[in-house]
N, C-alpha and C positions, 0 to 999 in steps of 0.2 A: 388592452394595456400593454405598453412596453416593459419587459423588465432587462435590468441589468444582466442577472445570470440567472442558469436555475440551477439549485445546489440540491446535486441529488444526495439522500440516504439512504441506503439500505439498511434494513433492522429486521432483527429474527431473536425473540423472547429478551427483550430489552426494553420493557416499556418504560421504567423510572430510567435510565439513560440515555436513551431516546428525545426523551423531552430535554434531557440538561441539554444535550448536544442541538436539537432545533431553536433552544434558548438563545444560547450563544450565536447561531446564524443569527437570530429574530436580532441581537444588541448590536450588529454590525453599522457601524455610523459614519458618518458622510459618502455614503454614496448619492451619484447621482440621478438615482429611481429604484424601484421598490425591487425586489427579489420573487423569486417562484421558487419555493423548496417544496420537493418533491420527497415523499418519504416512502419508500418501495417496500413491501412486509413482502416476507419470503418464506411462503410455504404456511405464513399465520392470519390469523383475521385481522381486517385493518382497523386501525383505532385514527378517529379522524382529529386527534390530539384540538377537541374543539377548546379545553381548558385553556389553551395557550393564548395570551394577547399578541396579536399578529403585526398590530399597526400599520403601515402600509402595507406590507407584505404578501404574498397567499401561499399559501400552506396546503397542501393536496397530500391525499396518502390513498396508494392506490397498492396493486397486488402484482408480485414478480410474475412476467406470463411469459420470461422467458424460462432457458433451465434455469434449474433450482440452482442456488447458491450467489453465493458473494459476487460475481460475474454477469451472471446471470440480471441478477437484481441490479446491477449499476446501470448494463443495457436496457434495461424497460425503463429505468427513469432518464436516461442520456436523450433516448427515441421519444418519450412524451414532453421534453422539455420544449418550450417556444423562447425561450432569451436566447441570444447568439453566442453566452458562453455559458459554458457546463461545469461546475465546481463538483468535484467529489468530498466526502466528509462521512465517516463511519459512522456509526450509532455510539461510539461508546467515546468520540475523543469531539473536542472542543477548539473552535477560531478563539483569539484574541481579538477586541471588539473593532480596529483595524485592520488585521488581517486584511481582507476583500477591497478595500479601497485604494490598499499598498499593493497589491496585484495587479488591477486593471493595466496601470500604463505598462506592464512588463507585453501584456498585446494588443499594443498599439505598434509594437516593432512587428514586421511581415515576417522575417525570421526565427521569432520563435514562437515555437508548435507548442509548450507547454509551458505554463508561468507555475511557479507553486513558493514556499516559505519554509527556513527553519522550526525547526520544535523544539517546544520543551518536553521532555519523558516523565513519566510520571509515576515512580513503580514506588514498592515495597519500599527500597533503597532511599528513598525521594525523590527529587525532582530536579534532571539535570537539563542544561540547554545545550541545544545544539546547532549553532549557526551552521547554516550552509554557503556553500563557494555560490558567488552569481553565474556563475555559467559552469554547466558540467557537462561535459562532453563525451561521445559512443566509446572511445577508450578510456575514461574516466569510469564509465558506467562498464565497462568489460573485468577493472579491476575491483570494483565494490560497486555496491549495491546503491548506495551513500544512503545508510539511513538515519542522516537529517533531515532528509527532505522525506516526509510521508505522504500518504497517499492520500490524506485527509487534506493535504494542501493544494492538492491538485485544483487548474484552473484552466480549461483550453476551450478553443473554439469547436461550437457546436459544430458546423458543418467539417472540419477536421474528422470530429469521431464517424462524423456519417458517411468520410470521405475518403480521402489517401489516406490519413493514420490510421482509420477503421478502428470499429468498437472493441470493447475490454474480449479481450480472447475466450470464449465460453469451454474451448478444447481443454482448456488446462487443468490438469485432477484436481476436482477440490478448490477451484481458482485458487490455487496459492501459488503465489508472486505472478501472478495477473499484472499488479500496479507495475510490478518490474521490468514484466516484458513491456507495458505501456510506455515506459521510460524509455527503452531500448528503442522501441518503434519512432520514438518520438526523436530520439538522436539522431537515429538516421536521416530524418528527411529535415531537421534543422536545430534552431538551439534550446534547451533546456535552461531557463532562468527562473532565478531567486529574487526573491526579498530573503537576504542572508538572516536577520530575527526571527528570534523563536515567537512565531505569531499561530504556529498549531500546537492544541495541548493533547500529546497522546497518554493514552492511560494503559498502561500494562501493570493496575491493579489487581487483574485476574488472571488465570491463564488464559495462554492464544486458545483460540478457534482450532490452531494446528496442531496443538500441542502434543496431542495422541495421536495424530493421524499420520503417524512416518511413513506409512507406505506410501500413500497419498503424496506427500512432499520427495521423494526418493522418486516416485514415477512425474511430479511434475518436471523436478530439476533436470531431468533426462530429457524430458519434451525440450526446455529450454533451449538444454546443450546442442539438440538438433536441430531445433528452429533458430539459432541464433550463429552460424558458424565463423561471425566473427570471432566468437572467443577462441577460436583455433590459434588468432593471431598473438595473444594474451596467456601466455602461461598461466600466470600468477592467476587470471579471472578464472579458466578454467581449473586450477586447481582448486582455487576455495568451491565453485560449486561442487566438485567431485568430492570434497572434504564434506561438503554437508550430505551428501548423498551417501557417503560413507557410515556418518552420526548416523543418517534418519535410519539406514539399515542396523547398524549396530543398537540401535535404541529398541528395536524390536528381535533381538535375539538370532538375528540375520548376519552370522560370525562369518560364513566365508563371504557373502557376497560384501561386508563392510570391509572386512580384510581387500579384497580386489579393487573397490573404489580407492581406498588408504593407498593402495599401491599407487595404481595411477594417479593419484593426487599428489605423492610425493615424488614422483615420477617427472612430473612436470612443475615443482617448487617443491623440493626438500623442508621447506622451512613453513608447510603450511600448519597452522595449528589445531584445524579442526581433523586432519587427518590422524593426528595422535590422539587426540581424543575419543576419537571414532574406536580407536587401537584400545584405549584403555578401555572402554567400554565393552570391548567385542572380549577382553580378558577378563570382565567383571571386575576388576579395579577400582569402577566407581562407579554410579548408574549413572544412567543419563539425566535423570530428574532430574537429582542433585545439579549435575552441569548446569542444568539449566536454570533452578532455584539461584544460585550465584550469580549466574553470568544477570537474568533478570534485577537482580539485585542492584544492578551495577547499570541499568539502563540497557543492555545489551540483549542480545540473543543469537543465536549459534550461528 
């Protein structure tokens, strides 16, 4: 059988999410052939979600046998796929029933390495959208993150991940901002295109996966910084990663090393805002929860 893509998921103790989220792949309409979704369980037993109606479709759930984690899991499902593109999609957020069909002709152009779409957010707060620019580019990506465009919308060619872009980075603590460096990687070697509609739904009903783990996110953003030395060219980009580096340590009682990030964040943009935050934090001013309970609120996070 030919399929269009195969849209991996990784999932780790999500089983009622899990399904909403292969639902929503299973409702994707007018393509022009069935899909392969690949559901990768990470570190848990596989549940071969036979309750699902597939229709055309096939649906596989197999077990992460790379490392453990979010990373890990994307690669065993990117490496078992046989369609010629690879769609990523978390366990916990959801396509809009066109999404995937509004993607395809984004690679059909030879130039770009990754197609992906707007989201809608989905928290506490409610429910905001967020269009994305049709083409963002490595200095675009040096001064924000852009996250309108998630990782759940990701769509690129198989042979890419196996190839020059090479797979989701397993080195990074914790795969966190994995999808980011993927982004960067993917500027580099061409363009980064949208369907600007909010056609992914992310749910930040609960807290992240990173939520506690600052050290984790402190020692990734660091990797970043060194694997990435474009940002050297980018104040502004590398100040906000040193601003968040600053947080994740201040969020963990880590007063002089947030103070040192804080400096050199302000150092290289005066005006970055997670650097005072990081500040107020490391004074006990305010906790970082709280920062983050709000900013969540508001669709956002640090």
């Amino acid at each position: 059988m030919t399929y269009v893509a195969t849209v991996v998921i990784p999932t780790r103790d999500r089983p009622e999410l899990v399904r909403r989220t292969v639902r929503s792949v299973l409702a994707q309409t007018d393509l022009p052939g069935p899909l392969e979704i690949v559901v990768v369980y990470d570190g848990r037993p596989t549940d071969d979600l036979a309750d699902l109606e597939r229709g055309p479709h096939t649906v596989l759930a197999i077990k992460n046998t790379r490392r453990q984690g979010l990373a890990g899991a994307r690669n065993t499902g990117a490496l078992a796929a046989t369609a010629p593109l690879v769609a990523f999609c978390d366990d916990d957020d959801e396509w809009l029933p066109t999404k995937l069909v509004r993607q395809l002709p984004l690679l059909d152009m030879p130039d770009v390495v990754l197609a992906a779409t707007g989201s809608t957010i989905a928290s506490a707060g409610g429910e905001r959208e967020r269009l994305a620019p049709e083409r963002i580019s490595l200095d675009d990506l040096l001064i924000s993150r852009e996250f309108s465009v998630p990782s759940s919308s990701f769509l690129l060619r198989a042979d890419s991940l196996r190839g020059d872009l090479g797979l989701v980075d397993e080195e990074l603590p914790g795969s966190f901002a994995e999808d980011y460096d993927l982004m960067l990687r993917a500027a580099r070697l061409g363009q980064v295109a949208t369907v600007p509609d909010a056609l992914t739904v992310v749910h930040w009903d609960r807290p992240s996966y990173f939520s506690e783990k600052w050290l984790r996110i402190a020692d990734a953003l660091t990797y970043l910084l060194e694997k990435h030395p474009e940002f050297k060219r980018s104040a502004q980009g590398q100040a906000r990663i040193e601003g968040q580096i600053a947080f994740a340590y201040a969020a963990v009682g880590a007063r002089d090393d947030a103070r040192r990030w804080a400096r050199r964040a302000l150092g290289h943009n005066p005006r970055q805002p997670r650097a005072y935050l990081a500040l107020m934090v490391s004074l006990r001013l305010v906790s970082a929860d709280r920062i983050l309970v709000e900013l969540n609120r508001r669709g956002r996070g640090i």
